[in-house]
C-alpha positions in Angstrom: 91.1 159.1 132.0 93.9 157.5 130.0 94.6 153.8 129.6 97.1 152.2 131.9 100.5 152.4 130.5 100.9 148.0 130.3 105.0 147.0 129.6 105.6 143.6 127.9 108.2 142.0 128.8 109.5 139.5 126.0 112.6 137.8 126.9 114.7 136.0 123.9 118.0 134.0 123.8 118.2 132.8 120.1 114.6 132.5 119.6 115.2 134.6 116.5 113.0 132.0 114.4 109.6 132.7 116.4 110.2 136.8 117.1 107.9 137.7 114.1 104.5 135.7 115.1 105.2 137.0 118.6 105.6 140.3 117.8 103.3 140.6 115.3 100.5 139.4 117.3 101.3 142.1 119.9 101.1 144.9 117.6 97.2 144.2 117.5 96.4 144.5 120.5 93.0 146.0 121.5 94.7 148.0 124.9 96.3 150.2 122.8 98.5 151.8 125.8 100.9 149.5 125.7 105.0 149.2 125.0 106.9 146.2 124.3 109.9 145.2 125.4 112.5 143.0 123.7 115.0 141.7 126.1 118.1 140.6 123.9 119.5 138.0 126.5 123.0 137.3 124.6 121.6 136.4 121.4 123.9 135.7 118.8 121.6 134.5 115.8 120.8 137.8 115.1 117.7 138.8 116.7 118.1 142.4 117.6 119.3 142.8 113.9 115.8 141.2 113.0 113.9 143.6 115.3 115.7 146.8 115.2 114.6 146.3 111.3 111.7 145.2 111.1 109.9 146.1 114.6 111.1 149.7 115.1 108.2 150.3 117.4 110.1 147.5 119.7 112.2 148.9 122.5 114.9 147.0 122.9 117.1 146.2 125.7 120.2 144.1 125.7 121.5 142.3 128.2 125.3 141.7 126.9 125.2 138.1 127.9 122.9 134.9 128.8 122.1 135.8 132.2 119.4 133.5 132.1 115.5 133.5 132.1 115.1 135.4 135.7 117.3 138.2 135.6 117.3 138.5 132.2 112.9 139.5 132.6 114.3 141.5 136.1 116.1 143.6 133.9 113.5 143.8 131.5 111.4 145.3 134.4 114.1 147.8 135.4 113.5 149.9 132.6 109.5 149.2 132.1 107.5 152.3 132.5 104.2 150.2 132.8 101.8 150.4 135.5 101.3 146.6 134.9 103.8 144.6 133.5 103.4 141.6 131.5 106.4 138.2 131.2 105.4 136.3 127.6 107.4 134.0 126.2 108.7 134.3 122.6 107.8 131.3 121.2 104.4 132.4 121.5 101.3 133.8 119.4 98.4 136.2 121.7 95.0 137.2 120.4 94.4 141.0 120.1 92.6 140.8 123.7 95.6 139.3 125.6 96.1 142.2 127.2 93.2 143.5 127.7 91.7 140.4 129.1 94.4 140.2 131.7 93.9 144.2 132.7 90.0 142.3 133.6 91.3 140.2 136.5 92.4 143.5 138.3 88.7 144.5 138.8 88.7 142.2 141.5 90.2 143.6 144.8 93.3 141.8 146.0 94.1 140.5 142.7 98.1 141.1 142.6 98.9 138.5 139.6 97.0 137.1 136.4 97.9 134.8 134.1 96.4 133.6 130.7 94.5 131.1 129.2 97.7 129.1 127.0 97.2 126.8 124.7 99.4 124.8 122.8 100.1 126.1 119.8 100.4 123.3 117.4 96.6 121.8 119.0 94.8 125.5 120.1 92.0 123.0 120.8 94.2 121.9 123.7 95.3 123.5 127.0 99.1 124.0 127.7 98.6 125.8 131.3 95.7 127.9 132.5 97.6 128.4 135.3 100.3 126.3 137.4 99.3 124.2 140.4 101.9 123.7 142.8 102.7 120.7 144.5 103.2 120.4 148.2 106.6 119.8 147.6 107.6 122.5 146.0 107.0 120.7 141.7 105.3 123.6 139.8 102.9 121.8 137.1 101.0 122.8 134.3 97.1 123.1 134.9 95.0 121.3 132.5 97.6 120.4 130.0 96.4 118.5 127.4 92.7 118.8 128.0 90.0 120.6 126.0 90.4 124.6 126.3 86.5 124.7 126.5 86.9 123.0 129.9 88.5 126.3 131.4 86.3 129.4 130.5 85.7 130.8 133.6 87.7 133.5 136.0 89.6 131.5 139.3 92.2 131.5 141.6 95.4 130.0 141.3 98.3 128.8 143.7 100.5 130.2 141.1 100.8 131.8 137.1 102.3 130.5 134.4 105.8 131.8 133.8 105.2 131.5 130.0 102.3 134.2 130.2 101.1 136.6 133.3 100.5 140.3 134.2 101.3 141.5 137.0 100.8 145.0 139.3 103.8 147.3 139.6 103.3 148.3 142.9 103.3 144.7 143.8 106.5 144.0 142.0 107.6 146.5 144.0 106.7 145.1 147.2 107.6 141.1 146.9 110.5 142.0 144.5 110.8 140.6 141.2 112.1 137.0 140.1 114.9 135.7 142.4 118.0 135.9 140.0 119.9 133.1 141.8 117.1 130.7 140.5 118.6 131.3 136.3 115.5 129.5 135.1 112.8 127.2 136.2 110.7 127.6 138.8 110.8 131.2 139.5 107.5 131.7 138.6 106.2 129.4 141.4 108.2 131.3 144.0 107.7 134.7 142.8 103.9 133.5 142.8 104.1 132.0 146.6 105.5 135.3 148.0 102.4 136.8 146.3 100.5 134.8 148.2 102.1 135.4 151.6 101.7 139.2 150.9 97.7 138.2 150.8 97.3 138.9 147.1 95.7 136.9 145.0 96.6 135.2 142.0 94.0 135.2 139.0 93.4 132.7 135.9 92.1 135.7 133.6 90.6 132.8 130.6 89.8 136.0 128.3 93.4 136.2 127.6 94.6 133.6 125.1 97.9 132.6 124.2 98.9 130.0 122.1 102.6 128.2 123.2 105.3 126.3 121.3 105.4 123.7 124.1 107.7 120.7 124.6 108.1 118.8 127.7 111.7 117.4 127.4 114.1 117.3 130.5 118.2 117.1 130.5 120.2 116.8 133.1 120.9 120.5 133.3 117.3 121.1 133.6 116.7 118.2 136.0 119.7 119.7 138.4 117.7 123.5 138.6 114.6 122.1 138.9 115.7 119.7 141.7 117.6 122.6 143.3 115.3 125.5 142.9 112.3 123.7 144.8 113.9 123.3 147.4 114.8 126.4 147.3 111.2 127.8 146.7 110.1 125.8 149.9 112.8 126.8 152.3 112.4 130.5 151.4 108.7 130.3 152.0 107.5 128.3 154.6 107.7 128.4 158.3 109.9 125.7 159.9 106.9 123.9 161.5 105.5 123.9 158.3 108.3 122.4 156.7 108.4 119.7 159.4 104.9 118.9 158.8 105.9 118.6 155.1 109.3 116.2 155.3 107.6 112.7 154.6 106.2 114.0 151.3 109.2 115.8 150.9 111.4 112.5 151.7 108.9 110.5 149.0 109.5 113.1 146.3 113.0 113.0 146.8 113.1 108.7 146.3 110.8 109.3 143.5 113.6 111.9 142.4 116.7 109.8 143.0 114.3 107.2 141.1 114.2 109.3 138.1 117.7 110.2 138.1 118.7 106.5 138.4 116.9 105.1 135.8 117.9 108.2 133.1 122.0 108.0 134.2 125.2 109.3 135.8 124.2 112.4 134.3 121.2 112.7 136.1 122.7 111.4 139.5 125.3 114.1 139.3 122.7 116.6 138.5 120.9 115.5 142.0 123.8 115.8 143.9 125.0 119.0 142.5 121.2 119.8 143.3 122.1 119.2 146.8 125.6 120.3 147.3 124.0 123.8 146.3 121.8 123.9 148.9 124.4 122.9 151.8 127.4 125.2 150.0 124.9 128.0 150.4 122.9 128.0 153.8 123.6 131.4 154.7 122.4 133.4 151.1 119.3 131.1 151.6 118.5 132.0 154.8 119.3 135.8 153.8 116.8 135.0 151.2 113.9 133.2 154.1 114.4 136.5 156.1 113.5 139.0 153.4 110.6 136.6 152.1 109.2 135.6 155.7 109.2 139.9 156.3 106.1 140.0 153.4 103.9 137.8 155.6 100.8 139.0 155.5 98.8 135.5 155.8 99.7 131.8 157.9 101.0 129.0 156.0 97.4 127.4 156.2 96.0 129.9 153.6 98.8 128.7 151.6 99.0 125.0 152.5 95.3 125.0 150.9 96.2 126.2 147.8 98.4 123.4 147.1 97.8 120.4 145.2 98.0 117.3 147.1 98.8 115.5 144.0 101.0 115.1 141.2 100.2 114.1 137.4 102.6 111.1 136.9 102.4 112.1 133.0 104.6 115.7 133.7 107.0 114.3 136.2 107.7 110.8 135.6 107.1 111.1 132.0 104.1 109.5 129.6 104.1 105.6 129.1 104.3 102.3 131.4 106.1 103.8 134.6 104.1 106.5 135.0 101.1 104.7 135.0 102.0 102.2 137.4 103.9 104.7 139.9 100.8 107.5 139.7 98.4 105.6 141.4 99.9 104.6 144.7 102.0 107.6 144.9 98.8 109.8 145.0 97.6 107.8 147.3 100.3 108.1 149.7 100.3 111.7 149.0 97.0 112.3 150.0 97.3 110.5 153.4 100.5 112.5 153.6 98.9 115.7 153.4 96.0 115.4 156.1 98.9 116.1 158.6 100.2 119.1 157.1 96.9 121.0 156.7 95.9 120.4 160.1 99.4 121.5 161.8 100.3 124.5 159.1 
């Protein structure tokens, strides 16, 4: 039998500068039944030029505009003729068995999503994410960044993939629906990966398939406001409302820790937050719309998913590296910890 037709979906809004390490470490794959798929998400430093010349074998499809990182990869699916279909990030380099090593994870019954073993490109000795973990309030996180790759050679499962590198089934696409487009960018990839999990498949850390990421952790205020706004999000759209009751005081503590953050960085950040909010209230109705159609996938009770999330938070990726994070970490753990005993025993 013939090879599973694998679509890669490669998303790029003026990323022009890292198209040919990318690409060119796709075209060696060892699954050779494979098409790539260049999103042109409104670029205007010339990369469709740069691919249409010298990537011919690229199929290109062009957006027209920035529509931003999660419908721009929705429309990138629209016109994939995979049987699995694969999100990477352009500002990445994958070893001939990327592919290959995520088609592995699929052996496994139940196994709806995989993601890769990502390294950071600058340090491949070093993780960037095998993997997210999700927080119990809603903060996607990368797992294992910064430790040694050697640490994390063996198959597991995850409460969620990374956004910069997964595979996923098309019939499962077709079932939970692709990236919400409302969310523009940032932390799609921990709901799409949540609503996988209520549909009772299983998410997969597939470590034979290596990446290697241009990664930066830097936040702005425009960031801050989506991130801020699209866990929230993320939680009401997939959690009963007991659950969610059970969940308010870590909710409330992530949200001082929030307002926190916001006050110590500037107006900029304090309007973000309460744009954050004001999107939330403005549009009750879409996000209950939204809830309905997620809480009709339900296949498994919020326990399984309460137990998949991390009870914990690494001060380093949310507060930021240095003196405050290390002095904030350790008690906020803590009172996340105790926090959680009460949700996993009511959910």
């Amino acid at each position: 039998m013939p090879a599973d037709l694998v679509s890669v979906v490669v998303v790029c809004t003026n990323e022009k500068e890292h198209l040919s390490v990318c690409l060119g470490s796709l075209r060696h794959q060892t699954h050779q039944n494979l098409e790539v798929i260049l999103v042109d998400n409104g670029s205007t430093d010339g990369s469709r030029e740069y691919v249409e010349a010298e990537h011919p074998w690229v199929r290109i499809h062009a957006t027209g505009a920035n529509l931003g990182y999660a419908p721009a990869n929705n429309a990138g699916f629209a016109v994939a003729r995979g049987d699995y279909l694969v999100v990477l990030n352009p500002d990445t380099e994958v070893e001939p068995s990327f592919v290959s090593g995520l088609l592995e994870a699929f052996t496994d019954d139940g196994v709806g999503l995989a993601t890769s073993r990502i390294c950071l490109f600058g340090e491949r000795s070093r993780v960037n994410a095998c993997g997210n973990h999700v927080h119990l309030t809603g903060i996607g996180f990368c797992r294992g960044l910064g430790e040694a790759v050697d640490r994390y050679t063996l198959p597991a499962r995850l409460a969620s993939v990374s956004g910069c590198a997964f595979m996923v089934r098309r019939d499962v696409l077709e079932r939970i629906g692709g990236f919400d487009d409302d969310y523009f960018i940032y932390v799609e990839d921990t709901d799409l990966s949540l609503r996988a999990n209520l549909a009772g498949y299983r998410i997969a850390f597939a470590p034979g398939s290596i990446v290697y990421h241009k990664y930066r952790l830097r936040m702005t205020p425009r960031k801050f406001y989506l991130l801020e706004r699209n866990r929230r999000l993320t939680l009401l759209k997939n959690f009963r409302w007991s659950t969610l009751a059970a969940l308010l005081p870590p909710i409330w503590m992530t949200g001082i820790l929030m307002w926190l953050y916001a006050l110590l960085h500037g107006p900029a950040y304090l309007r973000a937050k309460v744009r954050a909010h004001a999107w939330i209230y403005a549009n009750w109705r879409l996000i209950l719309d939204k809830r309905g159609r997620t809480q009709a996938l339900r296949a498994v009770g919020d326990r399984d998913l309460v137990m998949l999330l991390s009870a914990t938070l690494p001060a380093d990726q949310v507060i930021g590296p240095g003196l405050l994070g290390r002095l904030v970490g350790v008690p906020m753990n803590l009172a996340y910890r105790l926090s959680a005993i009460p949700v996993r025993l009511l959910a």
